[in-house]
N, C-alpha and C positions, 0 to 999 in steps of 0.2 A: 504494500500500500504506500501511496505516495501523496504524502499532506503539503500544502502551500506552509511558506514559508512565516507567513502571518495568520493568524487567526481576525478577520475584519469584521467589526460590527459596522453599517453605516447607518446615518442619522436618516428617517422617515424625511422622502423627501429627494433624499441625494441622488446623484447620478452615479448609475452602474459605469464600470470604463466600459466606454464601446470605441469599435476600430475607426479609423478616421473618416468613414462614410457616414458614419449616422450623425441626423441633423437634430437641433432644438429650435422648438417654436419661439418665435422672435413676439412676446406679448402677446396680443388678441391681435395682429396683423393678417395673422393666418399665412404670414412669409414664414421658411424654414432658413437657418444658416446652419452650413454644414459645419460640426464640431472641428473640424480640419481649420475652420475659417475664422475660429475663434479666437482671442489671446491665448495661451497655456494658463490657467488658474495656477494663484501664487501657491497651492500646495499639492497640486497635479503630481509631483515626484514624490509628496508625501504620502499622496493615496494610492498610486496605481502600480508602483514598483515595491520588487521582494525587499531589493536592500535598500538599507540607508543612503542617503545621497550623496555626494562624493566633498559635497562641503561640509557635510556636518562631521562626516569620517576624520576630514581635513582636521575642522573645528578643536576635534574631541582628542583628537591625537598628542596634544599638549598636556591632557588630564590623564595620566597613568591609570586612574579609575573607569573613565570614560570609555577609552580608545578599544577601539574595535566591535560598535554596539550591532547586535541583529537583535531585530523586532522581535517579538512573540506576539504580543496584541494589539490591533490597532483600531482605535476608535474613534470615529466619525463623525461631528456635531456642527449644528448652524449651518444648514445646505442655505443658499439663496435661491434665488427666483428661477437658475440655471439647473440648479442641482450640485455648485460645487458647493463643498465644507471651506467654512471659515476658523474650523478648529479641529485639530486632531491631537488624541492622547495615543501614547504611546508606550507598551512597557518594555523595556529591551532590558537582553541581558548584555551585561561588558565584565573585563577582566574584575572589577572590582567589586561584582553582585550584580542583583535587577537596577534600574534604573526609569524610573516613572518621567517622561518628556510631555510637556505638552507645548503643539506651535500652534502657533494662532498667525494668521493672514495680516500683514501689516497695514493694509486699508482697510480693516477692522478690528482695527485695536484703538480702546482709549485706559488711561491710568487704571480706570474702576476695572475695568474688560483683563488688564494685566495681571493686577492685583486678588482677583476672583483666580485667575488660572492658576498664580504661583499657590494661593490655598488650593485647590484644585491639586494640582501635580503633587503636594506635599501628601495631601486626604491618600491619593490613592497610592502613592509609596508608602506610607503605613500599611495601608490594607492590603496590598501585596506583598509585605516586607522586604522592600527597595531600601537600598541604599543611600542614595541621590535621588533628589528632584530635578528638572531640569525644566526652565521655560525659553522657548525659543520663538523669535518674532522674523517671520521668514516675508522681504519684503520681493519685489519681480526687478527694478532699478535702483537707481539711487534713491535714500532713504527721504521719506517725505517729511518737509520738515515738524509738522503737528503731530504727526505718530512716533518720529522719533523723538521730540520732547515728551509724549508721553509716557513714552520707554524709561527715559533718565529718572520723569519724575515718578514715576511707580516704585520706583526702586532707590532712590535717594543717592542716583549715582552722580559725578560727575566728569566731565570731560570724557564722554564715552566714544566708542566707535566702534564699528559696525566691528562684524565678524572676530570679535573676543569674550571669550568668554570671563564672566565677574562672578564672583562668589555673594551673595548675600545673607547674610543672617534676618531669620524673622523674628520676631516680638511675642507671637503666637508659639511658637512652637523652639525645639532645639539643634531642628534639620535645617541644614544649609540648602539654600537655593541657589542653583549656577544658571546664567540665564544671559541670552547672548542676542542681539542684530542680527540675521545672516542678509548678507547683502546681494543685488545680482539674483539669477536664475540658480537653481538648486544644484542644477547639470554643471556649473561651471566647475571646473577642476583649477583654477588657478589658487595659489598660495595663498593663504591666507595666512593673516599677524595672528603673531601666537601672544 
């Protein structure tokens, strides 16, 4: 027997991956635009592929604990009008135990939206006895500039920048949150600052 590499829940709502023939109704227009014709959704690499994506691989390779994560479960929330998710949880394992990720779409994120997710990511690294939390705000270009002050001020950072990852401590609880920008398309393979 041969299992997929994830276990996927998706959110009521979301779109199946289908091959790049199949279209989505463009509103009450009753036009169709073929999926092919569409932007790529900021978290397309997070929902449609086995492995993790080659930045976050990148990202994580600096954290000894991190480095080297594959998925076990992945969970799908906040579809829009299209059917993409605006938010996916993730449980992976890496050298240093499980690891609870949640990314959220960086054209829908605000401080409140951050702050719910890093309790969120913590919540469920408890209840699957993870190690790490990890929240990640995966944006498609250059970082907008309202969503990423949102970013700094969720988390009480300053002088940030995109693609590194920050340790945070919470108030609530005694688990660290690492939580990081990724900038660019998920597919890029170039270096990233460690």
């Amino acid at each position: 027997m041969v299992l997929p590499d994830y276990l996927t829940i998706r959110a009521q709502g979301s779109a199946e991956p289908q091959a790049g023939g199949a279209s989505c109704l463009l509103g009450e227009t009753g036009m169709h635009l073929p999926r092919a014709g569409r932007p790529a959704a900021p978290l397309a690499s997070w929902c449609g592929d086995a492995a993790m994506p080659a930045r976050l691989r990148t990202l994580f390779a600096s954290d000894e604990g991190l480095r080297d994560p594959v998925g076990l479960i992945r969970a799908l929330a906040q579809p829009d009008a299209f059917g993409e998710c605006a938010v996916a949880w993730i449980l992976a394992r890496t050298p240093g135990g499980l690891a609870s990720l949640v990314v959220r779409a960086a054209r829908a994120c605000s401080a409140t939206d951050l702050r719910d997710d890093a309790r969120f990511a913590r919540r469920q690294a408890e209840r699957y006895g993870a190690l790490r939390a990890v929240l990640l705000v995966q944006s498609t270009n250059a970082p907008d500039a309202a969503a990423f002050a949102s970013f700094a001020e969720a988390f009480g950072l300053r002088d940030v920048v995109p693609d590194r990852l920050y340790a945070v401590t919470g108030e609530e609880d005694d688990m660290a949150l690492r939580c990081a920008w990724l900038s660019g398309p998920t597919s890029d393979t170039a270096a990233i600052a460690a």
